[in-house]
C-alpha positions in Angstrom: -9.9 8.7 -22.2 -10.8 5.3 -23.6 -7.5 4.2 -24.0 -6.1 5.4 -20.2 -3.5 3.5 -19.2 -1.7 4.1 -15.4 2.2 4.1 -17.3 2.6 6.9 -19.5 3.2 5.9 -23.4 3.9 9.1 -24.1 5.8 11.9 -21.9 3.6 14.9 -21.1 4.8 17.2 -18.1 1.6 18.9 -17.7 -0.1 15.1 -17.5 3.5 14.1 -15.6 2.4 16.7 -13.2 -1.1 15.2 -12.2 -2.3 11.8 -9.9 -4.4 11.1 -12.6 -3.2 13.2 -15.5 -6.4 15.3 -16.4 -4.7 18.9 -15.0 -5.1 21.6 -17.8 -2.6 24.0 -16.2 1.1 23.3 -14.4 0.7 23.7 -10.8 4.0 24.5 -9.8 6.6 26.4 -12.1 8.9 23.0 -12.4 6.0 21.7 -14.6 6.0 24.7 -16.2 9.9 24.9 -16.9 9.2 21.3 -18.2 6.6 22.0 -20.7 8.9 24.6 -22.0 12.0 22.6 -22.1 13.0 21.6 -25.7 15.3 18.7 -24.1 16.7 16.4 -26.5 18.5 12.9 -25.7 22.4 12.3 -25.2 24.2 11.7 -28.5 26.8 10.7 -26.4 24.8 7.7 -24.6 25.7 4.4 -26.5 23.8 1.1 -26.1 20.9 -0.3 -27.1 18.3 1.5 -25.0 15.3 -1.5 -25.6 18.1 -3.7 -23.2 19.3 -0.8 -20.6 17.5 -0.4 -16.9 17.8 2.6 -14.6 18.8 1.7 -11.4 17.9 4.9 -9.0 18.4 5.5 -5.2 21.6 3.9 -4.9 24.0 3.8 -1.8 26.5 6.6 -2.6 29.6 4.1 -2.1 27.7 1.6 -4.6 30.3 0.6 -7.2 30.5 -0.8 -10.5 32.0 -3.7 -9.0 29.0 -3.9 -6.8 26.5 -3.3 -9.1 28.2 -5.8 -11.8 28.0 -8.5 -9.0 23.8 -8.1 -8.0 22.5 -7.7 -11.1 24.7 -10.4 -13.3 22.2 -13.1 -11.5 19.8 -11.9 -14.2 21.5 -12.7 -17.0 24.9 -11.5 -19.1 26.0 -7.4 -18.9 27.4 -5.5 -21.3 27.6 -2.5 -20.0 27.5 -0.6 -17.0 27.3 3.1 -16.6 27.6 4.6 -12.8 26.4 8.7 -13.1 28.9 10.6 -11.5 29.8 14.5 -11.0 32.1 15.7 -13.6 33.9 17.7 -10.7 33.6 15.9 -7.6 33.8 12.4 -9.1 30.9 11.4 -6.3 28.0 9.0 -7.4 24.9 11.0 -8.3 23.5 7.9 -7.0 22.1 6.4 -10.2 23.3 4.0 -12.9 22.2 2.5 -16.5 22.8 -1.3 -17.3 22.5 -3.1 -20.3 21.5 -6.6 -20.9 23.0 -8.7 -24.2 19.3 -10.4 -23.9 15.6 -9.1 -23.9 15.0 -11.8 -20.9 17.6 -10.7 -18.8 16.3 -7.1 -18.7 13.2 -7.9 -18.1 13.8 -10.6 -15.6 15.9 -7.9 -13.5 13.3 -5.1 -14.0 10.6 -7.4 -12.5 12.9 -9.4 -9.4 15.3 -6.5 -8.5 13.0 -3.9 -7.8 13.1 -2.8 -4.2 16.4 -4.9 -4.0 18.3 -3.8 -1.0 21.7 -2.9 -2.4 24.8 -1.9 0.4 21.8 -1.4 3.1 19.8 0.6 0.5 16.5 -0.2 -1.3 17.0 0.7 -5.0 14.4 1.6 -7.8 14.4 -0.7 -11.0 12.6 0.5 -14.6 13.3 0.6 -18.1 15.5 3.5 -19.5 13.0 6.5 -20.6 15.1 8.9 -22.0 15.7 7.2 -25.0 12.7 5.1 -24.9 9.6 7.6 -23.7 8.8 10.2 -26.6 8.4 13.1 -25.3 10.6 12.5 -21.7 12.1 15.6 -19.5 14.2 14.5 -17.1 14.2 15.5 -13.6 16.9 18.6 -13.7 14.3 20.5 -16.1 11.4 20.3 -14.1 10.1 16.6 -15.8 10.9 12.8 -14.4 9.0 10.7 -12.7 8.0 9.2 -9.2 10.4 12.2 -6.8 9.5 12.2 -3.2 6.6 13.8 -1.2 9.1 16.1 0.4 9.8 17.7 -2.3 6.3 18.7 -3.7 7.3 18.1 -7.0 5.6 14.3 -7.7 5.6 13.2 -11.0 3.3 10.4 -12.4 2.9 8.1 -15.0 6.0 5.6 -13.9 6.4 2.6 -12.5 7.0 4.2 -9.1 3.6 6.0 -9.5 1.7 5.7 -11.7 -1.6 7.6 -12.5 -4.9 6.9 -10.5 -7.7 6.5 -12.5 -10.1 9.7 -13.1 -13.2 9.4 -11.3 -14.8 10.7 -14.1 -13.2 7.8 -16.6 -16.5 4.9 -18.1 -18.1 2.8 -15.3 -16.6 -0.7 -15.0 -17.6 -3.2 -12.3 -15.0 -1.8 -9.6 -16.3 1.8 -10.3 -20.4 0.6 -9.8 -19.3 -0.6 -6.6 -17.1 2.7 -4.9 -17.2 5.1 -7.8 -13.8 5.5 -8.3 -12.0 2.3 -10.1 -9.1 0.9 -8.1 -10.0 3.0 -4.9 -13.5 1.5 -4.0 -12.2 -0.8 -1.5 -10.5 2.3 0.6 -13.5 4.4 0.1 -15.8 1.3 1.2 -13.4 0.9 4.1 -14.2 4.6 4.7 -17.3 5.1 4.9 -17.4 1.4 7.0 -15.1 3.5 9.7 -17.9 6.5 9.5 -20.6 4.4 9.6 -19.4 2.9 12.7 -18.4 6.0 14.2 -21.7 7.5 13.6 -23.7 4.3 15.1 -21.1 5.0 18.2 -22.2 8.5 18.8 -25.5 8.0 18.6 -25.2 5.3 20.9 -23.3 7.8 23.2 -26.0 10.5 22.5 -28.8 8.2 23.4 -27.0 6.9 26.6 -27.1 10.8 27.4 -30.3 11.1 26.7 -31.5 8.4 29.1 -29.3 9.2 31.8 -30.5 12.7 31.7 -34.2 11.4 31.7 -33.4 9.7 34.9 -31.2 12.2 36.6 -34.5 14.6 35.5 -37.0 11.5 37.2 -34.7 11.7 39.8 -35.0 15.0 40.8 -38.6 15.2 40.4 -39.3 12.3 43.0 -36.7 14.6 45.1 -39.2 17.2 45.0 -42.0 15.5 45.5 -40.7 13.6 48.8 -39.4 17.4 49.7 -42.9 18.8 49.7 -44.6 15.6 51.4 -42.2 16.2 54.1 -43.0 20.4 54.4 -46.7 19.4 54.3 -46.7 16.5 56.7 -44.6 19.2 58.9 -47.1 21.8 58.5 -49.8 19.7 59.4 -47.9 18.6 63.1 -47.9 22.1 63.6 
């Protein structure tokens, strides 16, 4: 795992399937429909694919129009494709736009990221179908990023990428937490449990000493008790 890299250069579902893409076995059966999937790219798709972005979670009344006028700021289109049913002619809410320049594309990939498009926040990469070796797309149990709510997260994108395995060479991050990237939110961690263990012992040792004195307390109670029986005994 010399080489690990957090974007996938190669599609794998069962690696597609993990945070940091060391599972041996699918964990759901989507993965598993994936790795059995023998998908193969759309004949029909014309373009140069090394000058086409994806452009994901689009507003469904986006239109061409729309998309033509936010993303020609980055340079000159050819093409634009807006995915919709074949039956209901609604957008599926994704689109595939090619660039006449290298620049353009990868000016827009990097600036319109997160752009908010028709009050909606839209996803930006490079086209991976024809692009990825290997790529499933979503429909067959493959893709990449999806949402939590779904349970069916894929990694190894731009949206997320892979972690890096805890198990991967020590660098100078991983001395530090253990865990490359993640140190700083494990230091943070065990900061917050550090403190909250210094607290309760502070609480338990408050207790302690106010039960010492409520026990002093009691004793000199006691005491002044049985001074006052003898002294009463004694007048009688």
């Amino acid at each position: 795992m010399v080489d690990w890299s957090p974007i996938a250069k190669v599609y794998d579902p069962l690696k597609a399937g993990s945070i940091d893409g060391t599972d041996v076995e699918p964990h759901d059966r989507a993965v598993w429909r994936a790795m059995c999937a023998r998908y193969k790219p759309n004949k029909g798709v014309v373009g140069d694919p090394l000058l086409t972005l994806f452009v994901a979670r689009l507003n469904p009344l986006t239109t061409e129009e729309k998309l033509h006028q936010t993303f020609s700021k980055y340079g000159d289109i050819k093409r634009i494709r807006l995915v919709r049913d074949v039956v209901t002619g609604f957008s599926k809410r994704y689109a595939f736009i090619e660039y006449k320049e290298e620049r353009a594309v990868v000016r827009a990939r990097r600036d319109a990221n997160k752009l908010v498009v028709d009050q909606q926040e839209v996803f930006v990469d490079f086209e991976q179908e024809r692009t990825l070796k290997g790529w499933v797309p979503r429909r067959l149990g493959g893709g990449q990023g999806g949402k939590k709510e779904s349970g069916q997260l894929r990694f190894g994108g731009r949206d997320r990428p892979f972690r890096k395995p805890i198990n991967l060479g020590a660098g100078p991050m991983q001395d530090r937490g253990g865990g490359g990237g993640d140190w700083r939110e494990r230091d943070r961690s065990g900061g917050r449990d550090r403190d909250r263990d210094s607290r309760n012992w502070g609480r338990e040792s408050e207790r302690n000493s106010r039960g010492r004195r409520d026990n002093e307390r009691s004793r000199e109670r006691d005491e002044r008790r049985y001074d006052e029986r003898s002294r009463y005994r004694d007048r009688r």
